[in-house]
N, CA, C and O of each residue as an XYZ file, in Angstrom:
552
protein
N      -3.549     -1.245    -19.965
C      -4.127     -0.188    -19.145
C      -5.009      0.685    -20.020
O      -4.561      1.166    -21.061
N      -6.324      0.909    -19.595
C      -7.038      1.864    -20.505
C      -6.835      3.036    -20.596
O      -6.856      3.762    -21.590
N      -6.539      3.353    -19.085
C      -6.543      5.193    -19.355
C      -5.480      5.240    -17.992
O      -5.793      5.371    -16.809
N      -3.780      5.049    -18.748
C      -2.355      4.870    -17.884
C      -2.288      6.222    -17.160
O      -3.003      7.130    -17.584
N      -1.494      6.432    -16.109
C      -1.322      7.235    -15.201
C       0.052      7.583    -15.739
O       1.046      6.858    -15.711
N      -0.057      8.911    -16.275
C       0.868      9.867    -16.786
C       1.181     10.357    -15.964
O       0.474     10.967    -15.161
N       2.855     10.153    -15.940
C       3.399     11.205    -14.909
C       5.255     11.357    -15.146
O       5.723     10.636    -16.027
N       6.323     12.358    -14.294
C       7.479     12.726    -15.017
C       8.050     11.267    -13.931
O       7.928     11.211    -12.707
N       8.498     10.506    -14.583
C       9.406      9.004    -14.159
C      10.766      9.789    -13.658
O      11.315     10.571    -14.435
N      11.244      9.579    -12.464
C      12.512      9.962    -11.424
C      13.821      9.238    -12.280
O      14.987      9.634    -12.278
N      13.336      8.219    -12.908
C      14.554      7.227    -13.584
C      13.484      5.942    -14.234
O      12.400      5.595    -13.764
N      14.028      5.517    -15.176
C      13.859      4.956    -15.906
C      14.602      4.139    -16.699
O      15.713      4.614    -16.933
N      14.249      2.389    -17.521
C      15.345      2.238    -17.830
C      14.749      1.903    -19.713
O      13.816      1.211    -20.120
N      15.397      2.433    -20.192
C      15.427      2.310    -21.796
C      15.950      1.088    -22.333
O      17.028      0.747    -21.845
N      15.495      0.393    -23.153
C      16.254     -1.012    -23.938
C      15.941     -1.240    -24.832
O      14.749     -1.175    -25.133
N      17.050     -1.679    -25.811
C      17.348     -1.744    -26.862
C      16.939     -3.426    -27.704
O      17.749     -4.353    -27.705
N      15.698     -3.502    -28.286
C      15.364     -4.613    -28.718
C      15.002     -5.139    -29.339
O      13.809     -4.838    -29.379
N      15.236     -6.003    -30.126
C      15.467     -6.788    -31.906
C      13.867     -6.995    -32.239
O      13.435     -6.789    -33.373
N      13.179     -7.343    -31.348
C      11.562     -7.591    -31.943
C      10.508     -6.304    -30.745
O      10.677     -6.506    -29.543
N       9.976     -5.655    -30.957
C       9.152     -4.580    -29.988
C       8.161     -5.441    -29.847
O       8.171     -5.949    -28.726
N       7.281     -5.821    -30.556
C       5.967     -6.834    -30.481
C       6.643     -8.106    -29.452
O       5.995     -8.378    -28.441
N       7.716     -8.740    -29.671
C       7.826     -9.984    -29.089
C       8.184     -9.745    -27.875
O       7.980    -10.664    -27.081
N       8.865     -8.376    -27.303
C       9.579     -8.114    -25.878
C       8.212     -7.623    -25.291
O       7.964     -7.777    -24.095
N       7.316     -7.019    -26.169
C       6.163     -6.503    -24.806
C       5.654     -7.615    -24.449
O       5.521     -7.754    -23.233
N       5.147     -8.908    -25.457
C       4.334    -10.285    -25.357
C       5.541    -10.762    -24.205
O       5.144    -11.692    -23.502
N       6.699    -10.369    -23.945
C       7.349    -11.618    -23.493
C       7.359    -10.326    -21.505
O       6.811    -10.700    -20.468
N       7.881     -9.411    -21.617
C       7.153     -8.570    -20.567
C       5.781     -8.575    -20.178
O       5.525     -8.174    -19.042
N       4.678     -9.030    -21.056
C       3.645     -9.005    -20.707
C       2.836    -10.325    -19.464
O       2.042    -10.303    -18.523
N       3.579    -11.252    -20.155
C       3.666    -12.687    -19.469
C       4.377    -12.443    -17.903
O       4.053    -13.274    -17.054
N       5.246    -11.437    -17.520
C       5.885    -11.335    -16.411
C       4.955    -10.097    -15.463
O       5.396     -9.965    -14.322
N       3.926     -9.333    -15.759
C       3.049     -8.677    -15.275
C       3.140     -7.443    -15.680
O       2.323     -6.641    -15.227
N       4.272     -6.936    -16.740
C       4.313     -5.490    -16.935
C       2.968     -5.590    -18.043
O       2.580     -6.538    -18.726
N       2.332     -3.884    -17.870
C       1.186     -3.904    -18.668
C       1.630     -2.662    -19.843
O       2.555     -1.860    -19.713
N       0.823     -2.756    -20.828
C       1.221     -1.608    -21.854
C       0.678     -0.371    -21.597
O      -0.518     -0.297    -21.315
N       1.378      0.630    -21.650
C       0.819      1.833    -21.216
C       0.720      2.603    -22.836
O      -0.144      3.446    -23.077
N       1.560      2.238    -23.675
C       1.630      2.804    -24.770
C       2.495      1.733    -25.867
O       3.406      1.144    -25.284
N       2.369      1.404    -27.274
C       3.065      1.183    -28.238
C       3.055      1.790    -29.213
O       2.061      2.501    -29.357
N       4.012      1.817    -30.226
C       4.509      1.657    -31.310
C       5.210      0.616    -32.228
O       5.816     -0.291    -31.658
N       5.197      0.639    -33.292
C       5.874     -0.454    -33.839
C       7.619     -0.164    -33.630
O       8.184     -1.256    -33.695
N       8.319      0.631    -33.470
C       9.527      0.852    -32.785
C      10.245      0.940    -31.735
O      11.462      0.820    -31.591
N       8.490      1.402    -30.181
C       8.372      1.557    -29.491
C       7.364      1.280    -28.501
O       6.171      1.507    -28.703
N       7.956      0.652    -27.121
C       6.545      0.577    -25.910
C       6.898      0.859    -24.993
O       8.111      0.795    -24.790
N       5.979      1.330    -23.940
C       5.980      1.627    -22.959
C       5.155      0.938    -21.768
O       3.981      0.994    -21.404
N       6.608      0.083    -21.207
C       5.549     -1.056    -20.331
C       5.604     -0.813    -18.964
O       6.456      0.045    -18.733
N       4.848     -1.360    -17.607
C       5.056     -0.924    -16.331
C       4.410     -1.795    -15.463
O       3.396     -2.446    -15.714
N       4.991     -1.776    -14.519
C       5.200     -3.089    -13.747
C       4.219     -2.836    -12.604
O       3.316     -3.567    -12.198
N       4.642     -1.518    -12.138
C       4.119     -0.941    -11.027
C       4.196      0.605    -11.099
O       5.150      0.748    -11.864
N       3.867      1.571    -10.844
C       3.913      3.495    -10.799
C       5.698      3.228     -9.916
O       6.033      2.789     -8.815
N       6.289      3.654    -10.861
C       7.567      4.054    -10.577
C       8.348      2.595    -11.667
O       9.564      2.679    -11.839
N       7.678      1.498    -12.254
C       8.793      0.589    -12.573
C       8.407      0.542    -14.191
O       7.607     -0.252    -14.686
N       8.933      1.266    -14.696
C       8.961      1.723    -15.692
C       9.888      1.168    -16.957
O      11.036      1.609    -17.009
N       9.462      0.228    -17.980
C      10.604      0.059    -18.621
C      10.515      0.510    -20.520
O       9.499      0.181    -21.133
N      11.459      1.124    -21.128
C      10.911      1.369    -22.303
C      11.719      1.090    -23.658
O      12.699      1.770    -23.964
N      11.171     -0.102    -24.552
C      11.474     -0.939    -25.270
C      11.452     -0.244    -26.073
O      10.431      0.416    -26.267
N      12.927     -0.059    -27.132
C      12.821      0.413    -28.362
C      13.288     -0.117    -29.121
O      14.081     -0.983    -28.751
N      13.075      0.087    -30.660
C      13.764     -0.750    -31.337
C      15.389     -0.919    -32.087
O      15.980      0.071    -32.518
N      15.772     -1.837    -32.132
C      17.392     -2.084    -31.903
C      17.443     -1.124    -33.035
O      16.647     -1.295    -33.959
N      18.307     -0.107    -33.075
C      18.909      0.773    -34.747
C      20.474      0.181    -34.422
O      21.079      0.572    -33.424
N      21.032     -0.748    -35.317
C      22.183     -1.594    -35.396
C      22.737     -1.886    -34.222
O      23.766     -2.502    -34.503
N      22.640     -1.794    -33.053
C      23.344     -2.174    -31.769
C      23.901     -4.327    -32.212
O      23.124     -5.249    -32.460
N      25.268     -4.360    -32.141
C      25.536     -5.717    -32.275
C      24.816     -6.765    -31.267
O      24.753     -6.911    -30.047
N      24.368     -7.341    -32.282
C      23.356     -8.336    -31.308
C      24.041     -9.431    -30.154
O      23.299    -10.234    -29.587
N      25.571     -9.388    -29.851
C      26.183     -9.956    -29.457
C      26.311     -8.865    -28.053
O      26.192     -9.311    -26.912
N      26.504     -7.768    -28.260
C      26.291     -6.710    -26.713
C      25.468     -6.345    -26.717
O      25.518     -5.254    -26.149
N      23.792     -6.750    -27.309
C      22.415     -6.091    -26.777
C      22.267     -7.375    -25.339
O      22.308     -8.592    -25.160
N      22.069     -6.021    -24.540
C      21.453     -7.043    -23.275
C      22.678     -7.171    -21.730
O      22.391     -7.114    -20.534
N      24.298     -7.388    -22.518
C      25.237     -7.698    -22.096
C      25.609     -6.815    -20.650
O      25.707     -5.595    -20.782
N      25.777     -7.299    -19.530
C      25.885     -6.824    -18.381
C      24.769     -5.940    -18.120
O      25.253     -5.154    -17.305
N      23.463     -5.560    -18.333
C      22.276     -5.114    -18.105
C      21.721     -5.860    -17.220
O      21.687     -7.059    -17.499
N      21.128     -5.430    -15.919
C      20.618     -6.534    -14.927
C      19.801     -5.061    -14.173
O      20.384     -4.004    -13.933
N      18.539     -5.308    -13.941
C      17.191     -4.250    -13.564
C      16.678     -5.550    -12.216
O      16.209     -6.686    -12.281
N      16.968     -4.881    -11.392
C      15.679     -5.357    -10.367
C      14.888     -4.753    -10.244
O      14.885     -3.523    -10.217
N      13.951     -5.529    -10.130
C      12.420     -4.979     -9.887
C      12.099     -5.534     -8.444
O      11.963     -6.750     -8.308
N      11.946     -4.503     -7.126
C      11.449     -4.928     -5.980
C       9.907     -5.770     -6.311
O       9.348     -5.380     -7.336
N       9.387     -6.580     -5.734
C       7.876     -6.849     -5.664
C       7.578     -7.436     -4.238
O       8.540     -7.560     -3.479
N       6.475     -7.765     -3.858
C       5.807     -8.472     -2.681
C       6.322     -9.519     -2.704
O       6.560    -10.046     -3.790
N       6.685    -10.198     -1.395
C       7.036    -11.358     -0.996
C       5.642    -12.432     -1.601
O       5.720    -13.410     -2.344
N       4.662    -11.933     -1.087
C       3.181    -13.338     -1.692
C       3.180    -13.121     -3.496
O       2.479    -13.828     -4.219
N       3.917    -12.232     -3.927
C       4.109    -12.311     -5.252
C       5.198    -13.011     -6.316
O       5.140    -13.370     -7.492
N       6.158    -13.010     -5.337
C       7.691    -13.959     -6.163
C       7.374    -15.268     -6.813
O       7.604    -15.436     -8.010
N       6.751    -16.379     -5.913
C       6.274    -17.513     -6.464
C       5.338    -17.305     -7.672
O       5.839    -17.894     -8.631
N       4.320    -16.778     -7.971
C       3.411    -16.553     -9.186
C       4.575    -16.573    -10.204
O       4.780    -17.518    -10.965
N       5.642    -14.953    -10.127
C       6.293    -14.123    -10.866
C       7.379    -15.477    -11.082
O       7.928    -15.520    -12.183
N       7.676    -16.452    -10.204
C       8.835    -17.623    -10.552
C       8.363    -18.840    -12.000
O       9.067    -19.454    -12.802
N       7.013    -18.774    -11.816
C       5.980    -19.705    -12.231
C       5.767    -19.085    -13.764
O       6.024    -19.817    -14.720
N       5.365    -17.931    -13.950
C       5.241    -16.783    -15.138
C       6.841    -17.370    -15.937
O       7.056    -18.074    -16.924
N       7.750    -16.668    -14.932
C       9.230    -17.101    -15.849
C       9.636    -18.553    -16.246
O      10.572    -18.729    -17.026
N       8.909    -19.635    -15.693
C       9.601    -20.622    -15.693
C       8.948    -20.916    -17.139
O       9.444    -21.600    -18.035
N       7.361    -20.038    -17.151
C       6.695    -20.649    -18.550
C       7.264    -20.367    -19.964
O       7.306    -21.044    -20.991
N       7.790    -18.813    -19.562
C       8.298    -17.980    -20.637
C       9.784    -18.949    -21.122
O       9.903    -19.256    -22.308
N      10.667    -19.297    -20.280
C      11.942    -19.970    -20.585
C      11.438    -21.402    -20.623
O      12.301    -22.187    -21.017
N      10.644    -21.773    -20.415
C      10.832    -23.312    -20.961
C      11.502    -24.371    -19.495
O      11.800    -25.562    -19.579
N      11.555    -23.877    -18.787
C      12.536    -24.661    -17.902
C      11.936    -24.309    -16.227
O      10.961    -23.561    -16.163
N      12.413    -24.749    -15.163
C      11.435    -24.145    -13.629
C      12.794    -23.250    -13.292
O      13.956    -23.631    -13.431
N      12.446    -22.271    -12.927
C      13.280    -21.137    -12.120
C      12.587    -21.454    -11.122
O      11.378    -21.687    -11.162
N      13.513    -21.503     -9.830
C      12.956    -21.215     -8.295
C      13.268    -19.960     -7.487
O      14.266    -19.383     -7.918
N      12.890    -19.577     -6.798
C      13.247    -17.663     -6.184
C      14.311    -18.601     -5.509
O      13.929    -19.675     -5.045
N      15.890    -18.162     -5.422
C      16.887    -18.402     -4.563
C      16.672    -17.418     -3.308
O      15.931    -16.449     -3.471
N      17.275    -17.624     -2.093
C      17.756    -16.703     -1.036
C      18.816    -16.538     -1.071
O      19.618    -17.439     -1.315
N      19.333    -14.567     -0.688
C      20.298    -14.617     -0.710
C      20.423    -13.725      0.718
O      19.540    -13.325      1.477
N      21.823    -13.589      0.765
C      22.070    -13.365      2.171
C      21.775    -12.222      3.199
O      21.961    -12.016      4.398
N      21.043    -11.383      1.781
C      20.928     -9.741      2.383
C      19.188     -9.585      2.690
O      18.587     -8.511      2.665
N      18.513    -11.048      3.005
C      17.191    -11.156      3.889
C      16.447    -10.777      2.397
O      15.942     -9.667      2.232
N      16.435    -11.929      1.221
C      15.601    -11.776      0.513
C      15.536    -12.976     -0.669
O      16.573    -13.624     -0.814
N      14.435    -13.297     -1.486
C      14.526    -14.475     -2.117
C      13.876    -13.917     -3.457
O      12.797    -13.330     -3.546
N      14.888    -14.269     -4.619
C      15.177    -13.760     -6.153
C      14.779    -14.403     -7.234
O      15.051    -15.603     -7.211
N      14.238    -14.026     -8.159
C      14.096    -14.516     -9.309
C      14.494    -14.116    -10.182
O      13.782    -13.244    -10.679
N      15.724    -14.417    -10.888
C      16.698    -13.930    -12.007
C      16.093    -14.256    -13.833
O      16.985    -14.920    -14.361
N      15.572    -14.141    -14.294
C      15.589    -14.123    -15.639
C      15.659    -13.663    -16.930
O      14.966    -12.653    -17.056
N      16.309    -14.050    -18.111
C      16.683    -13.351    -19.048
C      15.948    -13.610    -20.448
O      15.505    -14.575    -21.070
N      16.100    -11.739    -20.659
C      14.620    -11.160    -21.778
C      15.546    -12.009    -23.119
O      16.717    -12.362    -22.983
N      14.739    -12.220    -24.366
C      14.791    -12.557    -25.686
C      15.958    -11.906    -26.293
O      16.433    -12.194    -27.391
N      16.610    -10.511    -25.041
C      17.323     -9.460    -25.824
C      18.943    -10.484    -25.097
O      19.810    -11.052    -25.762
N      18.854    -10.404    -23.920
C      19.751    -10.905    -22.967
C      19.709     -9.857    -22.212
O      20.843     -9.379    -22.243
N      18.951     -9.148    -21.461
C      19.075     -8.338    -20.238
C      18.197     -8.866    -19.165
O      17.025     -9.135    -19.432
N      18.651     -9.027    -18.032
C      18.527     -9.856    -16.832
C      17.668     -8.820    -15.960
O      17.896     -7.630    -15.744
N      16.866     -9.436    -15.628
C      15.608     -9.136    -14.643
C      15.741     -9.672    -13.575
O      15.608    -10.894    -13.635
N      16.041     -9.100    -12.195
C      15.862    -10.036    -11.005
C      14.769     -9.594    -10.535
O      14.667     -8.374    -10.670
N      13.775    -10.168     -9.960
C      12.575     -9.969     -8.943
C      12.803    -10.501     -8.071
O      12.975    -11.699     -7.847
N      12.834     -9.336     -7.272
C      13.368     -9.431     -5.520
C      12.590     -9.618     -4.190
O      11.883     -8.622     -4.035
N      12.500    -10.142     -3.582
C      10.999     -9.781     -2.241
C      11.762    -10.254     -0.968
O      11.933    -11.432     -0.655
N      12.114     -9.365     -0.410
C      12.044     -9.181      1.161
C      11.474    -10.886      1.920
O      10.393    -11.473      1.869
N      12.388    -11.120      2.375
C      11.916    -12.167      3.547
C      10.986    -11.967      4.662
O       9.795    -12.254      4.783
N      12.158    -11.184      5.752
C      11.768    -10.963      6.746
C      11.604     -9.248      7.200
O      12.540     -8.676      7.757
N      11.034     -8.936      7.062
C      10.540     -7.197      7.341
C      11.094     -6.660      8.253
O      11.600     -5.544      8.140
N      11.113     -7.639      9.785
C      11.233     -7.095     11.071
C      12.756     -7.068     11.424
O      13.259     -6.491     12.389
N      13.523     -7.941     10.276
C      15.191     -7.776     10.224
C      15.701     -6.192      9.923
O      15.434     -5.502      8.939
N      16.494     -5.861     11.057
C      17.070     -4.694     11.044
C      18.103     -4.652      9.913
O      18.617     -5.733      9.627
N      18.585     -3.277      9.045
C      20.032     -3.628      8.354
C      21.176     -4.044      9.061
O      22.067     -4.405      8.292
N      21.427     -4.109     10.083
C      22.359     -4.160     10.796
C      22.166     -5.840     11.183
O      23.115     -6.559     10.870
N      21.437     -6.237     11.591
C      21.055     -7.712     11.548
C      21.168     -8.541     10.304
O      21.561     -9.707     10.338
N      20.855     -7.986      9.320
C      21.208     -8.763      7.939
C      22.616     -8.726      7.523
O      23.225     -9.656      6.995
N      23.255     -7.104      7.926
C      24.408     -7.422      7.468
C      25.453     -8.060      8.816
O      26.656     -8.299      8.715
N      24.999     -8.155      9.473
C      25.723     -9.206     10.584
C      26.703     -7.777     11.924
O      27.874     -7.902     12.284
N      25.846     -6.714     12.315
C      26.723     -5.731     12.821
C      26.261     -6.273     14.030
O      25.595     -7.306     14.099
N      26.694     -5.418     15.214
C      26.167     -4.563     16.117
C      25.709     -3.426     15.949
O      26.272     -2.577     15.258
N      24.380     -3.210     16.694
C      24.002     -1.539     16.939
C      24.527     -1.022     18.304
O      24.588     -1.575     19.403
N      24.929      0.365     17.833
C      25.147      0.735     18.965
C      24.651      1.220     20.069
O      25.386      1.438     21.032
């Protein structure tokens, strides 16, 4: 980004990671763009509000960097397939977006650190919550 849109982030998620250069190259491949680096530190973003910020590991055991960490990132339904295609290049292997039962189809993959990224997109729009989760309205 040439000239990033500064502004106070509602939440944000911070992570802890063994190479800064190799996690933005490996975020970068998945569509987040650099808004800012350092050699300790970057600041990457997906979208205005998806905010993620890579710092560098100060001794965290490399055996719990990453460990039960899991960030979804909502995106566009005409966007999941690209974003499945991006991950499948980065891991070496084909990821497909699964469906799951709450009217949406996922793409799960895991950073260089081990923290899990799902990219999420909405199926069907016109499904009520109450229809997905199987109610009656009253």
């Amino acid at each position: 980004m040439s000239d990033p849109d500064v502004y106070p982030m509602p939440l944000f998620v911070q992570l802890a990671v063994s190479n800064v250069g190799e996690s933005v190259a490996w975020y970068s491949a998945l569509g987040f763009e650099t808004i800012y680096e350092m050699p300790t530190m970057a600041h990457v973003r997906r979208e205005k509000y998806a905010d993620v910020m890579l710092v560098a590991d100060r001794g965290i055991d490399a055996d719990r960097r990453g460990a039960g960490v899991r960030t979804y990132v909502t995106v566009e339904r005409d966007e999941l397939d690209d974003i499945a295609a991006r991950a499948s290049e980065q891991v070496g292997e084909t990821i497909d977006p699964e469906p799951t039962a709450w009217n949406t189809r996922e793409v799960s993959v895991t950073d260089p650190d081990g923290y899990e990224l799902v990219f999420s997109a909405v199926v069907d729009a016109d499904r009520t919550f109450a229809d997905v989760m199987g109610e009656e309205t009253p």
